[in-house]
C-alpha positions, -999 to 999 in steps of 0.1 A, spaced: 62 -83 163 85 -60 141 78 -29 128 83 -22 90 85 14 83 61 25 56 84 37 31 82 2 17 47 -7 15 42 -6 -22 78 -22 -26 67 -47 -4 38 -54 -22 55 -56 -56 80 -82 -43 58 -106 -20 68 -138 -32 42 -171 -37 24 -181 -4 32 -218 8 5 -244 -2 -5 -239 36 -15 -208 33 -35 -210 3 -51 -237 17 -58 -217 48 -71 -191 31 -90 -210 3 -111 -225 34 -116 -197 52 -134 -178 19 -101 -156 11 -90 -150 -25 -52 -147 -8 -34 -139 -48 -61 -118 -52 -64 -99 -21 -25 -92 -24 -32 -78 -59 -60 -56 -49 -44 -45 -21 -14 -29 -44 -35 -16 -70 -54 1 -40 -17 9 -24 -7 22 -60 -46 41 -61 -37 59 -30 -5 71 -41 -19 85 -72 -50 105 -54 -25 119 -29 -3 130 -59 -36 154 -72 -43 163 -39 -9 175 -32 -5 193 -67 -37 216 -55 -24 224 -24 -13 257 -15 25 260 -2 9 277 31 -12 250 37 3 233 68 -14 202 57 7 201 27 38 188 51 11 160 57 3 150 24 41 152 18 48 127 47 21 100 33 39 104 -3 72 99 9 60 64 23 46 52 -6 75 42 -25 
């Protein structure tokens, strides 16, 4: 299995292209919403990126959980 480095998990997510009719039809049997779970899961992706924006903002530079926060924004491009 390859790794994908996180700075590219909302790119990712903007640019998945259509699933193959297999897929949908594997996940349309099994109960799962696949267009819709890959929506949600960037708006939840995009979510994230935007509470860990505040959360940074209020941070005080001394805070060595700042670096942190800082790390998890830079991967959310």
């Amino acid at each position: 299995m390859s790794t994908i480095p996180s700075t590219t998990i909302i790119t990712h997510l903007k640019t998945l292209a259509s699933s193959t009719a297999n897929t949908l039809k594997g996940a349309s049997s099994g109960g799962v919403d696949m267009p819709g779970m890959l929506a949600l899961a960037l708006s939840k992706a995009n979510e994230l990126k935007v509470c860990m924006n505040l959360i940074a903002r209020f941070t005080d530079g001394a805070d060595v959980n700042l670096i942190l926060l800082n790390d998890i924004l830079a991967s959310l491009s």
